[in-house]
N, C-alpha and C positions, 0 to 999 in steps of 0.2 A: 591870739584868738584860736587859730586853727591847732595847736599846744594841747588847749585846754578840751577841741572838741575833741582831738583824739583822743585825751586820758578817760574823758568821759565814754567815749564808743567802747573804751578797752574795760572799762568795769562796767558797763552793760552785759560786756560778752560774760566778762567773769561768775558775774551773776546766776546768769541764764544756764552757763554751764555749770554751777553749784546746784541750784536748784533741781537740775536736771539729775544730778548726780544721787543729791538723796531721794529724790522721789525715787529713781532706781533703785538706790540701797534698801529705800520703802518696802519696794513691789517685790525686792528680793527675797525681803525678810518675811511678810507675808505671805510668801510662796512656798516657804523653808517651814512657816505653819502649820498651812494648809495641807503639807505634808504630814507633817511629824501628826494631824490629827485626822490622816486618813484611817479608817477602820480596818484594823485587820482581821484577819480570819481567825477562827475557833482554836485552832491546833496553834498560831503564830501568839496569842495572849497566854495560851497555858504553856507554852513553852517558856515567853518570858519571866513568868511568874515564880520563883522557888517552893512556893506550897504545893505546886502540880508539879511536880518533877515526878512525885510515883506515877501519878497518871498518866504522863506524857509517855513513860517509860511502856505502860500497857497499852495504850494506843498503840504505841509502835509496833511492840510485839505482836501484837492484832490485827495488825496492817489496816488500820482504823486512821492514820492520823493523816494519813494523804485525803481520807475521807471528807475529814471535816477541817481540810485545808482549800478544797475545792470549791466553787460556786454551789450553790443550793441555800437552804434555810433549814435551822436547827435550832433547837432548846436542848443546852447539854446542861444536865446535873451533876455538876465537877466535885467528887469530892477532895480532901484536901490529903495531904501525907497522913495526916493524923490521922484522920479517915482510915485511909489505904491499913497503915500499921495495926488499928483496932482490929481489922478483919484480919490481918496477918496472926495474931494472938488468934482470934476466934476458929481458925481455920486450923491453924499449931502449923504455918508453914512461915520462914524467915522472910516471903519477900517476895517478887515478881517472878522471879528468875525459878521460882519453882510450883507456877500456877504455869499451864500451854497456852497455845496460842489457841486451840480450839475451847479450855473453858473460861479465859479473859472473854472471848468478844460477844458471849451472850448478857455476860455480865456489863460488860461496858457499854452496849448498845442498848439493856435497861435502863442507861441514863439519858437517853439521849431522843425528843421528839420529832417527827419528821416536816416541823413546823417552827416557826417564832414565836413563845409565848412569855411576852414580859411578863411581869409579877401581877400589874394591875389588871392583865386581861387573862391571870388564871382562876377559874373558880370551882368551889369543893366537887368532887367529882372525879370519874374514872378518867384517863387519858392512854391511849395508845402508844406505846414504845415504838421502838426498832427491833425489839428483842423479837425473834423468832418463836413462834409457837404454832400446835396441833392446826393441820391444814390449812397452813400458807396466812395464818391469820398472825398478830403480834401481842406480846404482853401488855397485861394492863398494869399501869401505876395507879393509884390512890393520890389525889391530892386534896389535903384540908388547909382551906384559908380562912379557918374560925380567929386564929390567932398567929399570924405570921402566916409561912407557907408550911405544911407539915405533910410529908412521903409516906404512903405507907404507914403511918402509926410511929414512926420511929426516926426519921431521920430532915431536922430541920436548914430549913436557907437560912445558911450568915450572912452572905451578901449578893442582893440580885439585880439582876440586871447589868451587867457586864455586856455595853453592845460589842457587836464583833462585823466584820461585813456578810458575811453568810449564817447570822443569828446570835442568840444570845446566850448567856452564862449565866448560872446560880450558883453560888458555892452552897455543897450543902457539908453536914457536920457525919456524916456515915456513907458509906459504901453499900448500894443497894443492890440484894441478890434476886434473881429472877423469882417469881414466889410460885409456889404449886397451889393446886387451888385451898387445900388448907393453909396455907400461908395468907392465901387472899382474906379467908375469912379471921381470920388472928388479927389481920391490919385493919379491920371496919368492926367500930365500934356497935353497929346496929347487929352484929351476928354475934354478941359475947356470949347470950344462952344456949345459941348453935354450939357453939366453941364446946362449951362448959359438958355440953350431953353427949358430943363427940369427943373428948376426951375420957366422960366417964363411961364412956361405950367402947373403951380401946380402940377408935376407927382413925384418930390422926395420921397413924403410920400408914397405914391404908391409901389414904389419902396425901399423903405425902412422896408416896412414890412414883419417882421420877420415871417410868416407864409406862406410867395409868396413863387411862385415856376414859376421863371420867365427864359427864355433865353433873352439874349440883342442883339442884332448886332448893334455894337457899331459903327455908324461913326467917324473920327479922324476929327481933328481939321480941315487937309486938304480937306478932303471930304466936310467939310463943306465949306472950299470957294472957289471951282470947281463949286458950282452953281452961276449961276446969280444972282440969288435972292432969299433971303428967304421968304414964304411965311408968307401972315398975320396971320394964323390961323395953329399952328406948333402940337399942338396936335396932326390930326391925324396922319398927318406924322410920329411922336416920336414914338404914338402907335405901328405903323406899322413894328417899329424895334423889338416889343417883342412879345411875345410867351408864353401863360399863364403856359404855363409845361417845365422844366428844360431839355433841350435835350446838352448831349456831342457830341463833335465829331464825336467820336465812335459810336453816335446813331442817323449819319445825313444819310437820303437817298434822292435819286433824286425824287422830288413830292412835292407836296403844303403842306404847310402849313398854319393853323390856326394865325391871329397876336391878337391883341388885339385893332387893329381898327376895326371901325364897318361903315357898309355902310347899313340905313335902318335896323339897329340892327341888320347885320348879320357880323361876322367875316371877313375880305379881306384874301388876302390867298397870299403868297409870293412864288416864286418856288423856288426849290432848286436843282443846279443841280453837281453832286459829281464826273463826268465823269471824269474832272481833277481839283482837289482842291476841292474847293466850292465853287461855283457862285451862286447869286442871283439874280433873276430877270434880268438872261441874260447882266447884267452890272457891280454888284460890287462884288466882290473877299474879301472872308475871306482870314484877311492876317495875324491871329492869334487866335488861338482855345486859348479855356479851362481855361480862368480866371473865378475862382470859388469865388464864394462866399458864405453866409450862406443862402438864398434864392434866390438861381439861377447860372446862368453861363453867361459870356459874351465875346461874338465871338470879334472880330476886323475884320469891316470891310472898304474896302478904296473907296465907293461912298456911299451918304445917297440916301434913296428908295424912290420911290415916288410912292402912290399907284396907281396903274393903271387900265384907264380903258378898256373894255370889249376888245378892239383893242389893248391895251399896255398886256392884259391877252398873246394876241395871237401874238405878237410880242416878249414878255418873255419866249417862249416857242417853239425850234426848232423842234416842232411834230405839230405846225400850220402854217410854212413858206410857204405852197403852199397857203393855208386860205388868209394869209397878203397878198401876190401877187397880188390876186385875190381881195380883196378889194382894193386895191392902183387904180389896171388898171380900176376897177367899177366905181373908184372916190368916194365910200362909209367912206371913214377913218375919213372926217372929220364928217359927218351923226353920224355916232357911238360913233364918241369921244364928241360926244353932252351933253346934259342935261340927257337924259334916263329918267328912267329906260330904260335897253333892256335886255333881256333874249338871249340867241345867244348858236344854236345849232351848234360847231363848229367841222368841218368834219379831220379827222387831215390827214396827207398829204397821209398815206396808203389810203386812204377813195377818196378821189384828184386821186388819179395814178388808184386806179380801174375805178373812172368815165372815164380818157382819154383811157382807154383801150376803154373802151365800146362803148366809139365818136368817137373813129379810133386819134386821136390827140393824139401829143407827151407831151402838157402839156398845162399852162394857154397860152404862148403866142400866138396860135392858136384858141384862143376864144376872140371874141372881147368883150368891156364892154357893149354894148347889150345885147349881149348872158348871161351875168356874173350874170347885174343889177339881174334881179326877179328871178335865183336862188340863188342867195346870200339873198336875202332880203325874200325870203323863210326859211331862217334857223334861223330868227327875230322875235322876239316876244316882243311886249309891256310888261313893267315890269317887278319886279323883283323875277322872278320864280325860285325860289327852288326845288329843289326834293320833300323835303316834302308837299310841296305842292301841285303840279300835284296832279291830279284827271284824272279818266280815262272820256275820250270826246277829242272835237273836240277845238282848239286854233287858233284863228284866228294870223296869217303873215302880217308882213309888205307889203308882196308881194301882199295880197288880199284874198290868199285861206288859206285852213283851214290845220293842221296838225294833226292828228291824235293821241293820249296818250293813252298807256296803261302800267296801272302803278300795279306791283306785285311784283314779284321777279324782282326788277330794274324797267326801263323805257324803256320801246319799243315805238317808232316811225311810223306810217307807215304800222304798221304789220312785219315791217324786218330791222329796223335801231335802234341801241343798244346805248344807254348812257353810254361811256364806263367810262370816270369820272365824276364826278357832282360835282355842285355847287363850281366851282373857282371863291369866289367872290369879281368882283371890283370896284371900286368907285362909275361908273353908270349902272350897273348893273349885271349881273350873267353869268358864262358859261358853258355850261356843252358837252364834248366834245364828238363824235358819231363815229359810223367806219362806215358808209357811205355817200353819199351825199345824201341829197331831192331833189329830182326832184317833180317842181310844176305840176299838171295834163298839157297835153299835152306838155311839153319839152321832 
């Protein structure tokens, strides 16, 4: 009996310690898992990988790959060897080894977001890079998710969503270069008639150079055929949308600016007004800030400009509505929008409400165009006068008499009438606006 109880105690223990042994070899294996399916980093899967071996190779050289080996979160757009090699052909150079380390990493870091964004949480729209551009801001990429995911116009995801621990991977089928801002509008389908008139304007080159420092206000395709007609001569117009200095959003205020059309080699000047949104020229609506590029930025806007002149100046501008009035009822509008030159010292509507005080009238409708004609055509001058120009003396008017300049700290009028902005200038001539009216001698 006592035989039988030990053989039994002895395969109790045997048991206990079998069981014990796989559960072990279980927990072991398990553990050897949950390893092999820890996530690893960005730089540690394209290393693995042999279709990224070009790339790994430029990270390196770019001292990029400690980057995105490190903690943080990233969306990298990995292209593949074949990738890499196509741009090698496009460039006419063999390989890595003969692109620097300074032009890989603007390149390499246009792939790459300073965020996580799977595939399902990306939608059609602009996206901010890492790539470096005009005043500390970064490039933008184009993303269309009409059909798959689509870069830029050109270069599609094969395979996405590659988790990593510090973000995710898309392979895509091209190597994407930092775009300028004519690059930007080549890759969005809503600017093709942009494209097509900047092209036949010879202005791409222009706009392609890597050293500008340009804003765009971009018309869309439908602004462009909301006009009647296009004009024969598109250039100055195209001008007229850019801006020789990169201004953001951030850094739009209400007031003229400089374009890069010229009337009589001086700049035309476009208003801006910020009260709500951004309008321009009192008609077209920015309906999209901040696509950046590597030499410049480009507004969206939904009418194209037309530059205007010295009457379109004072029509764009709701601080000369009593001004406009007052020439419509004169019958002067069509005079002005003439051939010119004209110079045009315009009174803004504070300047308007002190005259009626002073004539006992409650405003223009109480003045007939008799009364209007020779002092409006008082505040006219032949040609196109600039600030810098004036000279202190006497300027003959449209009107017949002379106006008086005196020109130092600013421009005085008269003895007592202030230039309070200069030189807004338009197609046929210049304006520069006053805070009072002229009165010709005896009115």
């Amino acid at each position: 009996m006592k035989t039988k109880s030990n053989f039994k105690t002895i395969l109790s223990i045997v048991a206990v310690i079998t069981i014990g042994l796989f559960t072990l070899t279980s927990c072991q294996k398990d553990d050897d898992n949950n390893m092999n399916d820890t996530p690893k980093s960005i730089a540690a899967i394209a290393s693995a990988d042999p279709q990224f071996s070009i790339l790994v190779q430029a990270l390196t050289k770019a001292n990029l790959a400690t980057t995105l080996s490190n903690a943080g979160t990233y969306t990298v757009f990995a292209p593949t060897n074949d990738a890499f090699n196509a741009l090698f052909t496009k460039l006419g150079v063999s390989g890595i080894d003969q692109l620097s380390a300074d032009a890989l990493r603007p390149i390499l870091l246009y792939h790459v977001l300073g965020s996580k964004a799977v595939s399902t949480g990306l939608s059609s729209g602009y996206v901010s890079t890492l790539s470096p551009a005009v005043g500390g801001r970064f490039v933008s990429l184009k993303v269309d998710v009409a059909s798959g995911v689509k870069l830029n116009s050109s270069a599609m995801v094969s395979t996405a969503d590659i988790m990593a621990s510090n973000g995710v991977i898309h392979v895509i089928d091209q190597v994407l270069l930092p775009p300028t801002v004519a690059d930007l509008a080549v890759a969005n389908s809503s600017f093709t008639t942009l494209v097509s008139a900047l092209s036949g304007a010879g202005l791409v080159p222009a706009l392609s150079d890597p050293a500008g420092t340009f804003t765009v206000f971009a018309p869309t395709n439908d602004a462009f055929a909301a006009l009647s007609e296009l004009p024969s001569d598109l250039k100055p117009i195209l001008l007229y949308h850019v801006l020789g200095s990169t201004v953001y959003a951030s850094e739009v205020g209400t007031g003229y600016a400089k374009t890069l059309s010229t009337y009589m080699t001086y700049p035309m000047d476009i208003y801006l007004n910020t009260a709500s949104g951004v309008k321009i020229n009192n008609s077209a609506n920015v309906v999209l800030t901040d696509v950046v590029g590597t030499n410049g930025v480009i507004h969206v806007i939904d009418h194209v400009l037309i530059p205007p002149t010295v009457v379109g100046i004072a029509v764009n501008n709701s601080s000369f509505s009593t001004l406009v009035s007052a020439v419509v009822k004169a019958g002067l509008a069509e005079t002005l929008n003439g051939v010119g030159p004209f110079t045009v010292f315009a009174p803004t509507n504070d300047a308007f409400t002190s005259l009626f005080n002073d004539l006992g009238v409650s405003g223009v409708e109480q003045l007939t165009a008799e009364q209007l004609t020779p002092i409006l055509l008082y505040h006219v001058v032949a040609g196109n006068n600039v600030s810098s120009g004036l000279v202190n003396g006497d300027i003959p008017t449209l009107q017949g008499t002379n106006i008086m300049v005196n020109v130092g700290k600013g421009v005085v009028l008269n003895g007592n009438t202030n230039v309070v902005v200069a030189d807004v200038q338009g197609s046929n001539g210049v304006v520069h606006a006053i805070d009072k009216v002229l009165l010709p001698s005896g009115k």
